[in-house]
C-alpha positions as CSV (number, residue, x, y, z in Angstrom):
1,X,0.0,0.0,0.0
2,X,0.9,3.4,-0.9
3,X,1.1,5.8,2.1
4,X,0.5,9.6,1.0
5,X,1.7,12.8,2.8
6,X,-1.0,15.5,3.2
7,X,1.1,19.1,3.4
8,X,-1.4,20.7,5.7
9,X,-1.1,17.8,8.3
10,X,2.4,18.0,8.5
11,X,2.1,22.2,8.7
12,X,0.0,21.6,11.7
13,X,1.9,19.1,13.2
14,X,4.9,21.0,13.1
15,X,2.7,24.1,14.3
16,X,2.1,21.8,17.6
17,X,5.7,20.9,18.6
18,X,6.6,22.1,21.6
19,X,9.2,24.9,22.1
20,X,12.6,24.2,22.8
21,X,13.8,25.7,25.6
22,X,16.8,28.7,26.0
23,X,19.9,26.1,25.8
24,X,18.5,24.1,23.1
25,X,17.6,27.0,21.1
26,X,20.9,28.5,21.9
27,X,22.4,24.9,20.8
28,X,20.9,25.0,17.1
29,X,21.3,28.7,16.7
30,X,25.3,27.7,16.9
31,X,24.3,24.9,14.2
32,X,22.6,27.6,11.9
33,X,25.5,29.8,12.0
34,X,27.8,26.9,11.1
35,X,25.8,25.9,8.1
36,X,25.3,29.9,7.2
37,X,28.7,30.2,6.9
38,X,29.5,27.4,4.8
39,X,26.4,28.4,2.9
40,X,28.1,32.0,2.0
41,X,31.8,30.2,1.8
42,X,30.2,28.0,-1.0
43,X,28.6,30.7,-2.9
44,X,25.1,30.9,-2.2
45,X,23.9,27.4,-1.8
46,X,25.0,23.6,-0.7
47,X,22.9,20.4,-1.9
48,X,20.7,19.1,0.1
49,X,22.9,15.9,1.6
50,X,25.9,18.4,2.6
51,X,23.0,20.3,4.8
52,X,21.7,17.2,6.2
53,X,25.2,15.7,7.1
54,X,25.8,18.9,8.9
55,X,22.1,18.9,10.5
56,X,23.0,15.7,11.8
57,X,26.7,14.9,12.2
58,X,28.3,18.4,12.8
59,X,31.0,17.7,15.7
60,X,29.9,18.5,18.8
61,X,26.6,20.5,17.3
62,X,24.6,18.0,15.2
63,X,22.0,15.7,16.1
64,X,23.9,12.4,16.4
65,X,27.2,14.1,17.7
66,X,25.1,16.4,20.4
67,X,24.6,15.6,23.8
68,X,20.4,15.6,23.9
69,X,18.5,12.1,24.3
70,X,17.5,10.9,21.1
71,X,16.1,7.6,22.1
72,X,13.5,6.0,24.3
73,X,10.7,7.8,25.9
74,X,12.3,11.3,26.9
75,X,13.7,11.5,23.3
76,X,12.4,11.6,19.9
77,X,11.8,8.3,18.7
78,X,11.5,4.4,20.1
79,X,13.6,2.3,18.4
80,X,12.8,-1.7,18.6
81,X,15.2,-2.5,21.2
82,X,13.9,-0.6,23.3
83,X,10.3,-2.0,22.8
84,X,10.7,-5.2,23.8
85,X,14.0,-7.2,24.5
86,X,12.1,-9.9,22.4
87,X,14.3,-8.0,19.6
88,X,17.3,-8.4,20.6
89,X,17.0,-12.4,22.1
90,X,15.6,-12.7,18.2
91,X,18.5,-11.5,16.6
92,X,20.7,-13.5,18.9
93,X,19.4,-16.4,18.0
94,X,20.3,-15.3,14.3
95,X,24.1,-14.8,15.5
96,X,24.2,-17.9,17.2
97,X,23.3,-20.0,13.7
98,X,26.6,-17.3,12.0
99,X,28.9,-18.0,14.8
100,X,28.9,-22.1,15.7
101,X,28.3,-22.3,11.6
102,X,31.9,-20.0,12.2
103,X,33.4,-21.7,14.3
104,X,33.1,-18.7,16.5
105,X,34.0,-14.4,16.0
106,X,32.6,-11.2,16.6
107,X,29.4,-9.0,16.2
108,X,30.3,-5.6,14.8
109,X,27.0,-3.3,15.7
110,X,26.7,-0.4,13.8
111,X,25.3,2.6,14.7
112,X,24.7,1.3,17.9
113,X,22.2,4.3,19.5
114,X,21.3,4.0,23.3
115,X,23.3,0.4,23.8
116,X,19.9,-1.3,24.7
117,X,20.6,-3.8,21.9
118,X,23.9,-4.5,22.5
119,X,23.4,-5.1,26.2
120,X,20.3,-7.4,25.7
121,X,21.9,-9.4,22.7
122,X,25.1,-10.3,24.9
123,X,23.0,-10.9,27.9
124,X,20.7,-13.9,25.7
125,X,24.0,-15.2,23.6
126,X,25.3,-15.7,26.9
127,X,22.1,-17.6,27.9
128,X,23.3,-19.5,24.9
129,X,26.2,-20.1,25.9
130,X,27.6,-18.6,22.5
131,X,29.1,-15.2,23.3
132,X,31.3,-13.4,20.3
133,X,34.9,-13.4,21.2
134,X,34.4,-9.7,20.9
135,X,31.5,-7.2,20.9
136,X,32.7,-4.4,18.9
137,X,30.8,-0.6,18.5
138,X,31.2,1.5,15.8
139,X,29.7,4.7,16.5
140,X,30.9,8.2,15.8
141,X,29.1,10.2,18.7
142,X,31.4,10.9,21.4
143,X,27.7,11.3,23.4
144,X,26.2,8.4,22.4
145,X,29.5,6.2,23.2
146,X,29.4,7.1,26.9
147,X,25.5,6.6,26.6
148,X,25.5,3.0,25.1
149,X,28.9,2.1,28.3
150,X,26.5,3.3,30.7
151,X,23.5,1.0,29.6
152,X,26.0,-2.0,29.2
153,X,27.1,-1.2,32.7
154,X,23.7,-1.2,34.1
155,X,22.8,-3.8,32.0
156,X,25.8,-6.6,31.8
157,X,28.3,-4.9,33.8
158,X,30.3,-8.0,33.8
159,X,30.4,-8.2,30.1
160,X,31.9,-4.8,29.5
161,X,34.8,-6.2,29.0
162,X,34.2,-8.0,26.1
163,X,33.1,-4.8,24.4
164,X,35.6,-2.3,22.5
165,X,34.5,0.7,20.6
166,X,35.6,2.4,17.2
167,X,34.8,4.9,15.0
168,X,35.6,3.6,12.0
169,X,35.9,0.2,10.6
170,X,38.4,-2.1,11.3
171,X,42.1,-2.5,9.8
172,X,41.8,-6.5,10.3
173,X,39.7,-9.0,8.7
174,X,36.7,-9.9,10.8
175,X,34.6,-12.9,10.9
176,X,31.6,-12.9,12.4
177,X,28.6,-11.3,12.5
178,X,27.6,-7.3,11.4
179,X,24.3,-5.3,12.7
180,X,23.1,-2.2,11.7
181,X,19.6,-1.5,13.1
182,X,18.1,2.0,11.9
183,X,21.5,3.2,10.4
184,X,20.8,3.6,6.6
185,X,17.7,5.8,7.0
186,X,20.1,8.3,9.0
187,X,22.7,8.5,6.0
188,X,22.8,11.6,4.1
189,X,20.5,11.6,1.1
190,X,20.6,13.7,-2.1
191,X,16.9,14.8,-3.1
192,X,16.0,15.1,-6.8
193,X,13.0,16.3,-8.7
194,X,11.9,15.1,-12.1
195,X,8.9,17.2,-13.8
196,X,8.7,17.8,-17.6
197,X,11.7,15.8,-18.6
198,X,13.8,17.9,-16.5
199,X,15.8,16.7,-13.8
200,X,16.9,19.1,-10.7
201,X,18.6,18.8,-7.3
202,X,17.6,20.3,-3.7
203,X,20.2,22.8,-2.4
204,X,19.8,24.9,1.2
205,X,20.8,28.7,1.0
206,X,20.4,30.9,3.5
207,X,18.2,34.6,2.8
208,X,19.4,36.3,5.4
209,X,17.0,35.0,7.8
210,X,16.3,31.6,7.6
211,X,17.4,28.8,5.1
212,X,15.1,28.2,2.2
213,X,15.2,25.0,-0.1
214,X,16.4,25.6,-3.4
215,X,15.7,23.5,-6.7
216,X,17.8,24.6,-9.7
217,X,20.2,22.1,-12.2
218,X,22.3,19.3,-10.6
219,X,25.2,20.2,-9.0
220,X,27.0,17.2,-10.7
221,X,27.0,16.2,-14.4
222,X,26.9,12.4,-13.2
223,X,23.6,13.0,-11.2
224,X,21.1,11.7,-14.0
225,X,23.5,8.4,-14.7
226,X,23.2,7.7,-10.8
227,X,19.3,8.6,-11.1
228,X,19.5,6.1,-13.9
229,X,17.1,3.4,-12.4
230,X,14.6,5.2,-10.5
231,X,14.3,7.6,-13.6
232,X,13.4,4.8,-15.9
233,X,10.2,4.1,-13.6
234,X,9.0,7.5,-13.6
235,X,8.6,7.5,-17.7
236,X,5.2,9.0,-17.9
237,X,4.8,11.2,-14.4
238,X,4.3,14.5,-14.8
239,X,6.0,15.1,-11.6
240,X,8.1,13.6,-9.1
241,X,10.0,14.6,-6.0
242,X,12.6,11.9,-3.9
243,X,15.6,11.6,-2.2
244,X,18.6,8.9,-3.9
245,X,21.1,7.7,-1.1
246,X,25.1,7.7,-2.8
247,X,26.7,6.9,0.6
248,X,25.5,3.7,1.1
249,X,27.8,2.2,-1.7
250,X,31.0,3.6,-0.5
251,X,29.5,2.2,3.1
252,X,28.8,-1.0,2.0
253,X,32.7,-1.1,-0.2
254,X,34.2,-0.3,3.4
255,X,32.3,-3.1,5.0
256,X,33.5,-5.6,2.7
257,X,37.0,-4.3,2.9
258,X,36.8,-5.7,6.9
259,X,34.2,-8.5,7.2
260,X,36.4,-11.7,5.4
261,X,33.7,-14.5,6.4
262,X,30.5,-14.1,8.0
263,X,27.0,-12.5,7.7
264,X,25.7,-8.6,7.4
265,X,22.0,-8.1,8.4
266,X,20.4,-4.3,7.7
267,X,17.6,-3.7,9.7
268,X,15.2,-0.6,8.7
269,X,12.3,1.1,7.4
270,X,11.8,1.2,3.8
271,X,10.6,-0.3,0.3
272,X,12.1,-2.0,-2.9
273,X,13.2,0.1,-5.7
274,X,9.6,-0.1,-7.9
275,X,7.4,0.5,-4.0
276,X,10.3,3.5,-3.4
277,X,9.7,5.4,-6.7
278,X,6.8,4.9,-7.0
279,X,4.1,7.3,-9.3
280,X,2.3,7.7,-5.8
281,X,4.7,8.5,-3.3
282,X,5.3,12.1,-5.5
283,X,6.7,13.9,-2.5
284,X,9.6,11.0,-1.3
285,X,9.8,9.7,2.3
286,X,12.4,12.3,3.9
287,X,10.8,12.1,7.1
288,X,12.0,14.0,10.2
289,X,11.6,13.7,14.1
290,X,11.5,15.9,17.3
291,X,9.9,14.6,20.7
292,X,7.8,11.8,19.3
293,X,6.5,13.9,16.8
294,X,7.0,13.2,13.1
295,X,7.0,15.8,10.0
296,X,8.5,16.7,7.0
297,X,10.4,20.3,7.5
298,X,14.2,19.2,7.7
299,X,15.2,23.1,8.2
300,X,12.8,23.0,12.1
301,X,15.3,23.4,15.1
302,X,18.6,22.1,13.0
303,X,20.1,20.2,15.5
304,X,17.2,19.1,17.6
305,X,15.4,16.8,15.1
306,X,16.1,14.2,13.6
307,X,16.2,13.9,9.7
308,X,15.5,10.4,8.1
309,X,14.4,9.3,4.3
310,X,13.6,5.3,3.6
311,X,15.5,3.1,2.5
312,X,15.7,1.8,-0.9
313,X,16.5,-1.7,-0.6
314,X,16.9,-2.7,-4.2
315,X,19.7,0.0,-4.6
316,X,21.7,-1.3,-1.5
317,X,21.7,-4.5,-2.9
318,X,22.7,-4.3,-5.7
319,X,25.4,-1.8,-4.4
320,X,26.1,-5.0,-1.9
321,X,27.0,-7.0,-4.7
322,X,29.3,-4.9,-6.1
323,X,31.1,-4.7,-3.5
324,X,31.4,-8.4,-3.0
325,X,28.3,-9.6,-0.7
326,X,25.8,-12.0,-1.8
327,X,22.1,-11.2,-1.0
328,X,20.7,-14.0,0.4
329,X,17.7,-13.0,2.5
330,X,15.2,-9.8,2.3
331,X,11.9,-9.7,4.6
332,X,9.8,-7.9,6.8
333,X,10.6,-7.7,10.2
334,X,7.8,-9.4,11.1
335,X,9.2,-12.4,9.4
336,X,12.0,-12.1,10.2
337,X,11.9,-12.2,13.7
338,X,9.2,-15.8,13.5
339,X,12.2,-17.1,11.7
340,X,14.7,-16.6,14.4
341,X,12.6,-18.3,16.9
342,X,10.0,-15.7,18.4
343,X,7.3,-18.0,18.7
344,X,9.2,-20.3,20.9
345,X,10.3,-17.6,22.6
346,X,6.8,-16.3,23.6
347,X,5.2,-19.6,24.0
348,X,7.9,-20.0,27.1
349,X,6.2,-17.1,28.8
350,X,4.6,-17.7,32.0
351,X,1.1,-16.4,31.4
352,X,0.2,-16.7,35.1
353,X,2.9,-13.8,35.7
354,X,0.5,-11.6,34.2
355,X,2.3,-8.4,34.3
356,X,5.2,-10.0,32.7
357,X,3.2,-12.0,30.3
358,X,1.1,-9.0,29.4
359,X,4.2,-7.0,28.4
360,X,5.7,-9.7,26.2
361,X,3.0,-9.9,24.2
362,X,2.4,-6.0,23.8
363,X,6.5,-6.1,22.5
364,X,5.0,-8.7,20.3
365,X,2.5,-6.3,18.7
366,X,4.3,-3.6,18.8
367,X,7.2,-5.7,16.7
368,X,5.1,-8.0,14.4
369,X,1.5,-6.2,13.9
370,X,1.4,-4.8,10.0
371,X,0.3,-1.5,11.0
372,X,3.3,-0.8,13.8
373,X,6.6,-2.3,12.7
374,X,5.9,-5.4,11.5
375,X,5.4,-4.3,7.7
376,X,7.4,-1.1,7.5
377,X,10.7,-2.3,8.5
378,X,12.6,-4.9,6.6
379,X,15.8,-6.9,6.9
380,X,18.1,-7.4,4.5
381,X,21.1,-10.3,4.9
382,X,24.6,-10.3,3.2
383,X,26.9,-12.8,3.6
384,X,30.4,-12.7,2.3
385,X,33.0,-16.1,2.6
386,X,30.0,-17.9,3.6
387,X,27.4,-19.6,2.4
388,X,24.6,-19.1,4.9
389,X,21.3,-19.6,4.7
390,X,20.2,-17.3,7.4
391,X,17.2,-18.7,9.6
392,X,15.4,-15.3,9.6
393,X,14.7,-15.4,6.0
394,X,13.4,-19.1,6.2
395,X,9.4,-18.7,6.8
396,X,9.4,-15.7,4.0
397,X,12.0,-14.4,1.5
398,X,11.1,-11.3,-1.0
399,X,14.7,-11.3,-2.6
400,X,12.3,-11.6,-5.3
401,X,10.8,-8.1,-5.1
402,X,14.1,-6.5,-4.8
């Protein structure tokens, strides 16, 4: 099904969000200046992905390198960690087939947010008796670092040790097992309109007041061959607005250059190539977020919000094979997560601790159910110097619609 945005919705939404108060203002007030100034430094004007890169990984100023609480209940968004640990004992059960199939190794998590995942997947691989021989973190938020320590220490203090942290992939070869959960839709996206034949590009420039989104000829002369695919499916529309992600091939080359045998599962919201361009979803799927509330106005409180666009699956593939992956699962979550053993997980509830019982099975909705996560998010599974198959993908595989 097609979901469609109606402008005056997200207008009033974003009339409703709440005030940020005099430090936070102060905060993305630095963030404006930043950008202003490379605005005027660059002429006039800087495309779209440079503005959202800076929006959300400035150092010490954007949203992911800041020090406000993103996740969870006091921040902007839930991730599925930290709706039920049902997640995470899911996936574990996923890195357990990867690592005995291995002969043992390591889980590199990617993008690894509040640590909720990390601590909850050690603590069930443990109750597996199949810990990695290392858990390793890549995360480039000095902030979120110290957060995701701090939740592994209240969490599995005594498996801190096992747990080093980068920020940026490994020199060695790895083996083992490599997560990132929510981390495409926060890469930097180009956005691209297409209306009489004639393709343009989004650029920020700055008015002297406030930024203001610009469309006007691609920056780049290579733009339309990289617009190649989704172009071909828009033969016929009269006009078309979207975003196209070129960092996730360079991302996926840099994985490949460390993970020698083992498995890759991306986790995230989004469609296939012919469901992501299509005729009906005219506006794209940038999508941003500030306290729980969701809109589409990435120049709000730079900063403060979030800024996220979908993910288009059938691109990262095929950029995963060019770097040297095979694709050899794509779901929904939903699926996913009966294939890794949910159902005997929730079957060992106790439902005479109702409390308990009650809670797993709201995780379970929450998770599963089409109209929550269970439809919108998907998982795709790489594996590279190893042959797989991966039990997630065994009840339902779309590789097909990719």
């Amino acid at each position: 099904m097609i979901e469609r945005i109606n402008p005056r919705a997200v207008e009033a939404e974003v009339a409703r969000m709440p005030e940020p108060d005099a430090e936070a203002r102060a905060h993305s007030l630095q963030l404006v200046s930043l950008i202003r100034d490379e605005i005027v430094a660059a002429g006039g004007r800087i495309p779209f992905d440079r503005y959202m890169e800076l929006a959300l990984y400035a150092p010490g100023l954007g949203y992911y390198t800041a020090g406000s609480r993103k996740f969870g209940g006091a921040g902007d968004f839930v991730t599925a960690p930290e709706i039920s640990p049902l997640f995470a004992r899911c996936l574990a059960r996923q890195c357990r087939q990867v690592l005995e199939d291995l002969g043992g190794g390591v889980i590199l998590e990617v993008g690894a947010g509040s640590g909720v995942l990390a601590a909850e997947l050690l603590l069930e691989l443990e109750r597996l008796n199949c810990l990695p021989e290392r858990y390793l973190i890549l995360d480039l938020s000095p902030d979120l670092r110290q957060r995701q320590r701090e939740t592994l220490e209240q969490r599995a203090a005594h498996l801190v040790e096992r747990v080093d942290w980068l920020t940026a992939f490994p020199d060695t070869c790895l083996s083992g097992v490599v997560i990132a959960n929510e981390l495409l839709d926060a890469m930097p996206v180009h956005r691209f309109r297409y209306a009489d034949q004639v393709l343009q590009e989004q650029y920020v420039s700055w008015n002297g007041e406030q930024f203001q989104l610009v469309w006007d000829a691609p920056a780049s002369a290579d733009f339309a061959r990289q617009l190649a695919a989704p172009l071909a499916r828009l033969a016929g529309v009269d006009e078309f607005e979207s975003e196209i992600n070129l960092r996730a091939g360079p991302w996926l080359a840099a994985l490949a250059g460390c993970l020698e045998r083992g498995a890759a599962l991306l986790i995230d919201y989004g469609h296939s190539g012919a469901e992501y361009y299509h005729p009906a979803r005219n506006r794209g799927t940038l999508m941003c977020h500030y306290r729980h509330r969701a809109h589409s106005d990435p120049l709000v409180y730079p900063g403060l919000q979030d800024i996220t666009a979908h993910v288009d699956f059938s691109a990262i593939a095929e950029a995963a094979v060019a770097s040297g992956f095979n694709v050899v699962g794509y779901t929904t979550q939903a699926f996913f997560l009966m294939g890794s053993g949910l159902d005997e997980l929730v079957a060992a509830s106790d439902p005479n601790d109702v409390a308990a019982h009650l809670d797993l099975v709201q995780g379970v909705k929450q998770l599963t159910l089409p109209t929550e996560m269970g439809e919108r998010f998907k998982v795709l599974g790489l594996t590279r110097g190893w042959d797989g198959p991966l039990n997630g993908f065994a009840l339902r595989d779309m590789r097909d619609r990719l």
